[in-house]
C-alpha positions in Angstrom: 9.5 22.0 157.2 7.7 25.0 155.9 5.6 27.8 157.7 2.8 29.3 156.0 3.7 33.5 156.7 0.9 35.9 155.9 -0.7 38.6 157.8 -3.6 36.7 159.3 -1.6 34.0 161.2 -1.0 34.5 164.7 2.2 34.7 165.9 1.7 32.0 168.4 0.8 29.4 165.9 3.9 30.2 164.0 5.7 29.6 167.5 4.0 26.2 168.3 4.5 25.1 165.0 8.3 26.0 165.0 8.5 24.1 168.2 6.9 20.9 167.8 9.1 20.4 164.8 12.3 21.3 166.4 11.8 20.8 170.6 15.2 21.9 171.9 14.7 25.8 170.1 12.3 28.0 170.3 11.3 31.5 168.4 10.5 34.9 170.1 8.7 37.7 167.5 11.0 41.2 168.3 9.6 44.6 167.7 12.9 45.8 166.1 16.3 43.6 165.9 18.2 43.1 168.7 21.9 43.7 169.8 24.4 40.7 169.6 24.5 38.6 172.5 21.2 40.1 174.6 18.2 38.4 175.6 15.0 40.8 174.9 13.5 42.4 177.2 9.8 42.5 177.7 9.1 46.3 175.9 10.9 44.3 173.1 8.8 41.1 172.3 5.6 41.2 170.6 2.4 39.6 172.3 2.3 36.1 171.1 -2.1 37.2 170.6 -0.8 39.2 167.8 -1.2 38.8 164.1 2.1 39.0 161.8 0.8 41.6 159.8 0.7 43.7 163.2 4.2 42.6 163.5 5.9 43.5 160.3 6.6 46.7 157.9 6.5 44.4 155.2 3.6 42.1 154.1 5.2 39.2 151.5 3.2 36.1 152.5 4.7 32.8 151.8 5.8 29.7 152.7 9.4 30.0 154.9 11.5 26.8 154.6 13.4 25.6 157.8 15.3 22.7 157.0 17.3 20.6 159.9 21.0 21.9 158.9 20.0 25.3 158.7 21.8 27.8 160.9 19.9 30.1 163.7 21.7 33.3 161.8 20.2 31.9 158.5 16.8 31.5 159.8 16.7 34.8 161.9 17.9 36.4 158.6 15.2 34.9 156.4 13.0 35.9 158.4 14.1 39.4 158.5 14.5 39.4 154.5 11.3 37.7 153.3 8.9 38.4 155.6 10.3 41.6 157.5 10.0 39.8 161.0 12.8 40.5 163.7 13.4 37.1 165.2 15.1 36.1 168.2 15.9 31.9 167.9 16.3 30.3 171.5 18.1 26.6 172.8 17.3 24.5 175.3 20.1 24.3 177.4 20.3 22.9 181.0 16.7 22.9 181.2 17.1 27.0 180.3 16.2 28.9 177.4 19.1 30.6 176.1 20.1 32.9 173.2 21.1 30.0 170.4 24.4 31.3 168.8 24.3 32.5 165.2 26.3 29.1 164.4 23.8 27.0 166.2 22.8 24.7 164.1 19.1 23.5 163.7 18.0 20.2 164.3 15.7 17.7 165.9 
């Protein structure tokens, strides 16, 4: 799949798009990166109302590629490299959405 990224999308469309494609993960936009292992707190997301371009230092728009194979550290990485996003990727586990571990891999 591919997401159109420029600074006039809002971040909840990238989110719903994400999604439908891959149901058991989920994204969540971060002001800044965050540490190994914790979950973000509130002060840390950014509104899901927001555009990416209020979202991001840098302002490449493009088309990110998520392919089903791809690992959530690759994705949370590309996302950090192209498009200047900090990314958090989430897994449906037990009915619970958990931090997906770097070697999570992403599928349908």
């Amino acid at each position: 799949m591919q997401i159109i990224i420029n600074d006039h999308r809002k971040l909840h469309a990238v989110k719903t798009e994400f999604h439908q494609a891959f149901p058991n993960f989920k994204l969540e936009f971060l002001k800044k990166p965050s540490k190994v292992g914790g979950s973000p707190s509130e002060k840390e997301l950014v509104k899901d109302g927001n555009r990416i371009g209020q979202a991001r230092v840098v302002h490449n728009k493009g088309l990110l590629t998520i392919t089903a194979g791809m690992t959530a550290a690759e994705l949370t990485q590309n996302f950090i490299d192209v498009y200047g996003l900090s990314v958090k990727v989430l897994e449906k586990k037990n009915a619970a959405w958990v931090d997906a571990a770097p070697s999570a891999i992403i599928r349908v």
